[in-house]
Backbone and ligand atoms as CSV (ligand in chain L), in Angstrom:
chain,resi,resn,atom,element,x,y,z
A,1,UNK,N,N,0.853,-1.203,0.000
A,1,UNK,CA,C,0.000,0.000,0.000
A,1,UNK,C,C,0.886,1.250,0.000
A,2,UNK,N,N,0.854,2.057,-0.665
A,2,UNK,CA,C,1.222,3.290,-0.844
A,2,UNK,C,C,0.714,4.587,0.023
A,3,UNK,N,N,1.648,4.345,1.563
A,3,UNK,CA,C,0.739,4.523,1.880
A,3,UNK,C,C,1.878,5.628,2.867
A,4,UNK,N,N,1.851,6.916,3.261
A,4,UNK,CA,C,3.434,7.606,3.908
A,4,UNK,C,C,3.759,7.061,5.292
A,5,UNK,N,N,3.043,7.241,5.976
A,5,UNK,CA,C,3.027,6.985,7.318
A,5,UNK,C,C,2.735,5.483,7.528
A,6,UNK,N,N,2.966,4.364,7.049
A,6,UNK,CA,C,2.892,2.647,6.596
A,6,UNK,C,C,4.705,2.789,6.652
A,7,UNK,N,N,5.172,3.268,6.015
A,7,UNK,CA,C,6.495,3.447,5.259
A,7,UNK,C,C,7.334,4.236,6.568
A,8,UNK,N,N,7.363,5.215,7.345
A,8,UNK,CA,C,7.464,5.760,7.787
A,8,UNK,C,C,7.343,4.632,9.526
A,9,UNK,N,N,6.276,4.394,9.694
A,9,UNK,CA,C,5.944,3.109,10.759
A,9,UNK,C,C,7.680,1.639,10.748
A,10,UNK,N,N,6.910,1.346,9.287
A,10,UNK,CA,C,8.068,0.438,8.640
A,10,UNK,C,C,9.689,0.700,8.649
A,11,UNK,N,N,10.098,2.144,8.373
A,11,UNK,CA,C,11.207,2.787,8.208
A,11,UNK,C,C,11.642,2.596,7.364
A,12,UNK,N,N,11.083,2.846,6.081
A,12,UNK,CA,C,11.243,2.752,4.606
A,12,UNK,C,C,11.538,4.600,4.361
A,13,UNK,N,N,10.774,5.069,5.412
A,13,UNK,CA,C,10.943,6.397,5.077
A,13,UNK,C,C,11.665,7.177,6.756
A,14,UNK,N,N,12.399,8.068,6.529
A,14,UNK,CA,C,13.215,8.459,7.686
A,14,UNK,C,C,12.103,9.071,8.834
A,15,UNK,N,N,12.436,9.460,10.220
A,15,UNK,CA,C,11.631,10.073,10.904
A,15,UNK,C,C,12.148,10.510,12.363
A,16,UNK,N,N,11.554,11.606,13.094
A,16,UNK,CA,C,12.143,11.892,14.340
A,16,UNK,C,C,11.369,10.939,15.019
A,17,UNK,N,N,11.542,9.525,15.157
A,17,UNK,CA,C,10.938,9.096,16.084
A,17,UNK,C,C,11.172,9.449,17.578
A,18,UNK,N,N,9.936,9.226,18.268
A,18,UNK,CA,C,9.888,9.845,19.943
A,18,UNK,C,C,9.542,8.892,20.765
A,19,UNK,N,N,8.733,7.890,19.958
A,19,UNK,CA,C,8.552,6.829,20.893
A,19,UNK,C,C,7.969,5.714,20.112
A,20,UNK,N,N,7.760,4.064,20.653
A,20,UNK,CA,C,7.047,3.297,19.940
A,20,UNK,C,C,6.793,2.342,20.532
A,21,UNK,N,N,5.638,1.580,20.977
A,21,UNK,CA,C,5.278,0.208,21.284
A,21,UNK,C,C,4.867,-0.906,20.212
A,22,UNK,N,N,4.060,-1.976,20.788
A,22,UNK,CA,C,3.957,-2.578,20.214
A,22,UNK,C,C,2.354,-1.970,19.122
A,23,UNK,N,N,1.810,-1.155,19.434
A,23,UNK,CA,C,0.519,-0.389,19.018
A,23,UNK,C,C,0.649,1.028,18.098
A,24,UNK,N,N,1.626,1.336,18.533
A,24,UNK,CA,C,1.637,2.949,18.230
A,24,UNK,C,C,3.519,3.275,17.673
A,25,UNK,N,N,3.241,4.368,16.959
A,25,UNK,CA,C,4.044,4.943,16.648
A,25,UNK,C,C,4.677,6.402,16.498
A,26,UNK,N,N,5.504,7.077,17.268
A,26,UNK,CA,C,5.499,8.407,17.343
A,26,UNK,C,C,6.562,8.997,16.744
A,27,UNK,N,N,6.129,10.524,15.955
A,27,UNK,CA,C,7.299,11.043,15.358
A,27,UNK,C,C,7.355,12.499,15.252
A,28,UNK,N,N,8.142,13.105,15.216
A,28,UNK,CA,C,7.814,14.782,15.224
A,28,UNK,C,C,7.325,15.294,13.930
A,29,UNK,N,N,6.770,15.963,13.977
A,29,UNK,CA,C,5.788,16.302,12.594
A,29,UNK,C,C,7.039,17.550,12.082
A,30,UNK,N,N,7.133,17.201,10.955
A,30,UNK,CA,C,8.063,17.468,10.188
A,30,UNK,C,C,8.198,19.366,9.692
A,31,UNK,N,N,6.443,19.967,10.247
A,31,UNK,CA,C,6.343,21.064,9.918
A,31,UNK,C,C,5.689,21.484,10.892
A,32,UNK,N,N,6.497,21.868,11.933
A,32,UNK,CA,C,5.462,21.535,13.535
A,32,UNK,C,C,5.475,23.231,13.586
A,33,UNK,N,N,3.883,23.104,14.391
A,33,UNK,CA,C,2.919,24.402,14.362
A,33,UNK,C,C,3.275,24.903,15.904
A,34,UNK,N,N,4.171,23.585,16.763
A,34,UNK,CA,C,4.026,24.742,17.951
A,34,UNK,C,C,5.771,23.850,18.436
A,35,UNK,N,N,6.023,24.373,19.348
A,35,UNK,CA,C,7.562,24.474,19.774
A,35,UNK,C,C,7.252,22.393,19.697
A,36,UNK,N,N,6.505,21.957,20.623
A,36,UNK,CA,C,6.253,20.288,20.813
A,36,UNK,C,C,5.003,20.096,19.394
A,37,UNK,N,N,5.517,19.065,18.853
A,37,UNK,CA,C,3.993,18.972,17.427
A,37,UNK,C,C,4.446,17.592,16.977
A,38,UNK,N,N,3.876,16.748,18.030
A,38,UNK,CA,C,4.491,15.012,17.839
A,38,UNK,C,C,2.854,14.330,16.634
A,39,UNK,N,N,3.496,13.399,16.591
A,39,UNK,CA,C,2.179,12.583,15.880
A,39,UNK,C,C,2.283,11.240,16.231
A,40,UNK,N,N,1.340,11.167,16.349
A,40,UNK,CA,C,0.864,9.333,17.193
A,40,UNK,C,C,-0.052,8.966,15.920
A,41,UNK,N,N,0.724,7.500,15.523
A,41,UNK,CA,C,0.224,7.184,14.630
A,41,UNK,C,C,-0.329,5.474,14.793
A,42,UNK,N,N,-1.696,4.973,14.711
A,42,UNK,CA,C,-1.638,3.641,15.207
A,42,UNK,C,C,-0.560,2.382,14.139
A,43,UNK,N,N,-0.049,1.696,14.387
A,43,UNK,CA,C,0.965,0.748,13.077
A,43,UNK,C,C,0.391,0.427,12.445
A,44,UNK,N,N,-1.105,-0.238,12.607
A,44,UNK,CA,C,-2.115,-0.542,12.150
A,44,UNK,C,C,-2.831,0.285,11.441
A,45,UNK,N,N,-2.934,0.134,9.428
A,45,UNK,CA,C,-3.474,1.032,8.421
A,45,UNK,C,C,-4.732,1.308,9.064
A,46,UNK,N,N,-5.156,2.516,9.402
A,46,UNK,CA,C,-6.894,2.329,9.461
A,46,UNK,C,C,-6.425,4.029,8.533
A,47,UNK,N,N,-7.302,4.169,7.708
A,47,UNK,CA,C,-7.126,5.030,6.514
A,47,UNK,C,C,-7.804,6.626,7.627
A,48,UNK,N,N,-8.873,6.812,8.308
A,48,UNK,CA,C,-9.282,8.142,9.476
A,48,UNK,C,C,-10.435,7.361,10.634
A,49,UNK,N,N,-10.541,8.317,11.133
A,49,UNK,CA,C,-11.830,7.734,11.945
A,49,UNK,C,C,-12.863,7.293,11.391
A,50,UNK,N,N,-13.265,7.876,10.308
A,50,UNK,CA,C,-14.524,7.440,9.682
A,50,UNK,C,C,-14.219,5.767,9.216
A,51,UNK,N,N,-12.876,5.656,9.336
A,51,UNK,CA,C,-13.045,3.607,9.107
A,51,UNK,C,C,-12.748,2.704,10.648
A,52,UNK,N,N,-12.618,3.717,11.914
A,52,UNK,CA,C,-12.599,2.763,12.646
A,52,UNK,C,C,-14.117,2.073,13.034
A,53,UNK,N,N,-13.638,0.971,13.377
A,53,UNK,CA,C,-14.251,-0.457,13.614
A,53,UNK,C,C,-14.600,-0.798,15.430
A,54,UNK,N,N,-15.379,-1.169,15.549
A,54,UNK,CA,C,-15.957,-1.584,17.349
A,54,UNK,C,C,-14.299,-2.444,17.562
A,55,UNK,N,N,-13.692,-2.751,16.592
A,55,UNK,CA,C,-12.769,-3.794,17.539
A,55,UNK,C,C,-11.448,-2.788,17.724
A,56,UNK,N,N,-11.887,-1.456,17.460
A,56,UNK,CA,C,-10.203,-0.882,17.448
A,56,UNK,C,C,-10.493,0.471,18.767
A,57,UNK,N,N,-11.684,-0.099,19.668
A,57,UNK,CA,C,-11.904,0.799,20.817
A,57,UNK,C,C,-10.727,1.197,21.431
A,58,UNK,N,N,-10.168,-0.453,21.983
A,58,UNK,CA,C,-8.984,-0.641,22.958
A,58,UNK,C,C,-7.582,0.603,22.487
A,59,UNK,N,N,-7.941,0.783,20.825
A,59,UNK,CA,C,-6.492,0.962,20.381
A,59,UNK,C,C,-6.563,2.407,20.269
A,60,UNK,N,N,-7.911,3.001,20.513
A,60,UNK,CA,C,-7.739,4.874,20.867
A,60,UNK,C,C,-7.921,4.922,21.880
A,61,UNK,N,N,-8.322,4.319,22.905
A,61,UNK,CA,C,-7.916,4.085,24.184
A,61,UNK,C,C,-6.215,4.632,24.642
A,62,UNK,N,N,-6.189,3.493,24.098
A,62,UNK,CA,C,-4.040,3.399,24.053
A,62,UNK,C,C,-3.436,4.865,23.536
A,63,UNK,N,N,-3.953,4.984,22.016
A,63,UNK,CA,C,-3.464,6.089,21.479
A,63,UNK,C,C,-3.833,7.416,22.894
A,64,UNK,N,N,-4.761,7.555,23.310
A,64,UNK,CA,C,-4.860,8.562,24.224
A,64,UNK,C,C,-4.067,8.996,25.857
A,65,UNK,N,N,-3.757,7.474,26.033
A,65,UNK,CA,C,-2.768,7.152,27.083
A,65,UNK,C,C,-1.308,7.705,26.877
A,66,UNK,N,N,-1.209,6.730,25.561
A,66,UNK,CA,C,0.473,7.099,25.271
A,66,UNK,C,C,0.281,9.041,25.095
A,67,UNK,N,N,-0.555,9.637,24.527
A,67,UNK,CA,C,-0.405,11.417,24.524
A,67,UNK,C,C,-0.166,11.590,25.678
A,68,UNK,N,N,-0.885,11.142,26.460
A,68,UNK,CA,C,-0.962,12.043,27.865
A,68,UNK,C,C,0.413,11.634,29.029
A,69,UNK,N,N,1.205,10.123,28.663
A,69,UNK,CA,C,2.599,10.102,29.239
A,69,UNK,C,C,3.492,10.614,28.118
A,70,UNK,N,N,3.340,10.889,26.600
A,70,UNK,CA,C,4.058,12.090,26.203
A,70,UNK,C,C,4.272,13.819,26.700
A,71,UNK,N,N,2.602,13.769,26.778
A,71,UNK,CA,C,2.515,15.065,27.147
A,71,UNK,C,C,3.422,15.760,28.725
A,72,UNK,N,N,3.685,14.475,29.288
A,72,UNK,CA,C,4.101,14.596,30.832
A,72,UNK,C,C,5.656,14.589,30.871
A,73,UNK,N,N,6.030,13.596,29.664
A,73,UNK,CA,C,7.415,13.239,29.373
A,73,UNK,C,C,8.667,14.837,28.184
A,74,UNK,N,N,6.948,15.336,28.251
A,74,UNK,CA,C,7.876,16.810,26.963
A,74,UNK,C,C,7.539,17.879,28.117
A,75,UNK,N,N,6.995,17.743,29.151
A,75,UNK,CA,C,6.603,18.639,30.222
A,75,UNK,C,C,5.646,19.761,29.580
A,76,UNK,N,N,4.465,19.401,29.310
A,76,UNK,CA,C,3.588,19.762,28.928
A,76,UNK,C,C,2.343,20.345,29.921
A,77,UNK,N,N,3.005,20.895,30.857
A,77,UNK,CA,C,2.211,20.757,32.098
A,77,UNK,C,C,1.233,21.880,32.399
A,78,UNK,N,N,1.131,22.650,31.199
A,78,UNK,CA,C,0.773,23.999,31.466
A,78,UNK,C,C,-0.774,23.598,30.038
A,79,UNK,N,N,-0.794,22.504,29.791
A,79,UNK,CA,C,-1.844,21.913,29.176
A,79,UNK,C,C,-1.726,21.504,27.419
A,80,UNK,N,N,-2.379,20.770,26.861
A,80,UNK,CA,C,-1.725,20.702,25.405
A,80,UNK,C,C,-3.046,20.490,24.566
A,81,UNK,N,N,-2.595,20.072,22.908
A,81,UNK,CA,C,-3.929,19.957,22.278
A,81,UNK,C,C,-3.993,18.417,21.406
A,82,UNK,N,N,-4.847,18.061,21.681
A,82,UNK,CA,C,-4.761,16.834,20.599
A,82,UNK,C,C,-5.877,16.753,19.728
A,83,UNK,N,N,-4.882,16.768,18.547
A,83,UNK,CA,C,-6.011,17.033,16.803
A,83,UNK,C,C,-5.923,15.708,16.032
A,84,UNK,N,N,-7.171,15.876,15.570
A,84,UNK,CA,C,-7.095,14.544,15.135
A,84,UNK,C,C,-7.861,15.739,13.289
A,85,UNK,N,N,-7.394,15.465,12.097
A,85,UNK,CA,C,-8.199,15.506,10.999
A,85,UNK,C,C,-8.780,14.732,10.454
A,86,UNK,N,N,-10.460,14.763,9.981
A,86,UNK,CA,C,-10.775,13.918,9.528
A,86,UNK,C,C,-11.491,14.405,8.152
A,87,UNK,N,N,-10.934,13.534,6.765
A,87,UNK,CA,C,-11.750,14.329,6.046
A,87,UNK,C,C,-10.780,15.610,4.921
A,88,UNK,N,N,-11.739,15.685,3.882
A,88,UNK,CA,C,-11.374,16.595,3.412
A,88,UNK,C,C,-11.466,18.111,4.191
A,89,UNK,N,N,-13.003,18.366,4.287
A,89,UNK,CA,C,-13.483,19.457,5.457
A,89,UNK,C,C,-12.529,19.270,6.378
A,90,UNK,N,N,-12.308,18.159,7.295
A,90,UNK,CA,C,-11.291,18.318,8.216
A,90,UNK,C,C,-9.990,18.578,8.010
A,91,UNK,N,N,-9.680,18.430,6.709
A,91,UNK,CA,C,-8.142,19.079,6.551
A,91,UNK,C,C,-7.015,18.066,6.660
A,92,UNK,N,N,-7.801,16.770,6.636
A,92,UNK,CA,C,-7.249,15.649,6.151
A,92,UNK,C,C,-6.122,15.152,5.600
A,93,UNK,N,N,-5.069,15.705,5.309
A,93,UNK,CA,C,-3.962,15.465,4.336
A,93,UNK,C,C,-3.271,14.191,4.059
A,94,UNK,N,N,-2.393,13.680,5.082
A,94,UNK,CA,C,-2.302,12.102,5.373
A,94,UNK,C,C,-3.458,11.130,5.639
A,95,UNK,N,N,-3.791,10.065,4.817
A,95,UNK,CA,C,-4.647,9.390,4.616
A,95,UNK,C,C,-4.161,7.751,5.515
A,96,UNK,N,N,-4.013,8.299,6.724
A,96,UNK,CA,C,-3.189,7.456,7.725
A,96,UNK,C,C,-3.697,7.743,9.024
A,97,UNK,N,N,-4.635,7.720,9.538
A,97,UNK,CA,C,-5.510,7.950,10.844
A,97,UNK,C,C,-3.793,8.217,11.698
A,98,UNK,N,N,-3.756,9.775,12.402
A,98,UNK,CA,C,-2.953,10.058,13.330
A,98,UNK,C,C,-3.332,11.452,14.023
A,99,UNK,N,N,-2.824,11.099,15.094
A,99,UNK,CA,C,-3.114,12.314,16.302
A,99,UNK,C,C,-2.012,13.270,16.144
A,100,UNK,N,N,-2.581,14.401,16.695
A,100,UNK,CA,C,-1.558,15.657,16.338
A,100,UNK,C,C,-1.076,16.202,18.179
A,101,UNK,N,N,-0.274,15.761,18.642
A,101,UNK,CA,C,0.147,16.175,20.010
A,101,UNK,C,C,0.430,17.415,19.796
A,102,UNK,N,N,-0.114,18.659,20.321
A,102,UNK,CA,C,0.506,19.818,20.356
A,102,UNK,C,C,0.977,20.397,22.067
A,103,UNK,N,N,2.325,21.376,21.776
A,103,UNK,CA,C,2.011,21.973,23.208
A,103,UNK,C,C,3.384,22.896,23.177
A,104,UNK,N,N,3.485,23.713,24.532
A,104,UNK,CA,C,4.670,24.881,24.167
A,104,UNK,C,C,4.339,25.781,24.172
A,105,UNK,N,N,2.984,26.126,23.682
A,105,UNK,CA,C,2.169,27.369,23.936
A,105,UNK,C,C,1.065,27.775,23.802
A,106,UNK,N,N,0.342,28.622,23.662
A,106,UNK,CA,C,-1.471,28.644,24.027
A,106,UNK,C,C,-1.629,28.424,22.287
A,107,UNK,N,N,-3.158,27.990,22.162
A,107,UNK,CA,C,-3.842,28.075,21.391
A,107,UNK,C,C,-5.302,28.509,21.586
A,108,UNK,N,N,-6.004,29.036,20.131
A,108,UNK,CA,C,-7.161,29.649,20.218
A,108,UNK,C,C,-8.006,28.619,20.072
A,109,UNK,N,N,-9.200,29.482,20.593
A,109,UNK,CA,C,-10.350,28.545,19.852
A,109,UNK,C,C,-11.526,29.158,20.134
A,110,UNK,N,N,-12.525,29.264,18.909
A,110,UNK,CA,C,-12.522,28.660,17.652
A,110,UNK,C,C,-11.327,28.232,17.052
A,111,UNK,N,N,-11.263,27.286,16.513
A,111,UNK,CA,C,-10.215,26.997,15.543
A,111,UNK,C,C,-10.209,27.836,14.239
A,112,UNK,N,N,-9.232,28.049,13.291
A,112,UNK,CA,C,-9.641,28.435,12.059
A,112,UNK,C,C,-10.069,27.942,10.653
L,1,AMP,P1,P,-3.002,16.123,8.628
L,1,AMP,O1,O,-3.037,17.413,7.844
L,1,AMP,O2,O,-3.845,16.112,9.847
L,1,AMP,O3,O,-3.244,14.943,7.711
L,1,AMP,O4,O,-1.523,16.015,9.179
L,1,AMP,C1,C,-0.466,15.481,8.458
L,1,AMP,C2,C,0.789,15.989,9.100
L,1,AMP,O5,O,1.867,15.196,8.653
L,1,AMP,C3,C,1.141,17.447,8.761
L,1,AMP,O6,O,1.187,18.214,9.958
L,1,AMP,C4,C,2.501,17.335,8.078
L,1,AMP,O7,O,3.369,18.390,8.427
L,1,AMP,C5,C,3.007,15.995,8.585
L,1,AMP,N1,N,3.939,15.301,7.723
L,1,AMP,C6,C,3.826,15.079,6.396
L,1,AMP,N2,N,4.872,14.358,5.950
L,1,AMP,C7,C,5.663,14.119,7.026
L,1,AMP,C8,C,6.914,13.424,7.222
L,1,AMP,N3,N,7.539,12.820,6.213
L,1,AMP,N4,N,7.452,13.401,8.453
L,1,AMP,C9,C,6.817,14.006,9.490
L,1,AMP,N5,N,5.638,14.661,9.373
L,1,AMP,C10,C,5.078,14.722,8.160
């Protein structure tokens, strides 16, 4: 599958990795929006949310765990953001279901 973040998981393609289990995969986002801008990516292709499945509860479960001992481990203590895109409307770009760890400094919201 042609797929960036498959390749990237695999290490077909280079990456700041930050962390990795047997579930997940983490790497610094290559065009990061705030001083910390990690991405948690599950190893497992699920293409966005709109294709997860009742059996992949456990595994955003996990994905939400591992943010929050990142978030503790980059000293994120002053609070952080986690984005998920879904979608074209959502701004979708990688077609690789992954979380966007942000933190380092405030953000707005509304979003834009
Ligand atoms: P999204 O727009 O939610 O699909 O997010 C995709 C993110 O992947 C963007 O923030 C990009 O900067 C990031 N990105 C794209 N290619 C790479 C890469 N090779 N290494 C690290 N981050 C990447």
């Amino acid at each position: 599958m042609d797929c960036l973040f498959c390749k990237i998981v695999e290490g077909t393609i280079p990456s700041e990795k930050v962390f990795e289990d047997e579930f997940t995969y983490v790497f610094k986002d290559v065009n990061p929006e705030a001083p910390v801008h990690l991405l948690i990516v599950p190893k497992k292709h699920i293409t966005s949310v709109d294709y997860l499945e009742e059996k992949d509860k456990e595994l955003i479960g996990h994905i939400f765990l591992v943010a929050k001992n990142l978030a503790k481990e980059f000293k994120l203590n002053n609070g952080y953001r986690i984005v998920n895109n879904t979608g074209e409307d959502g701004g979708q770009s990688v077609k690789h279901l992954h979380f966007h760890l942000l933190g380092g400094r405030s953000f707005n919201w509304p979003p834009g």
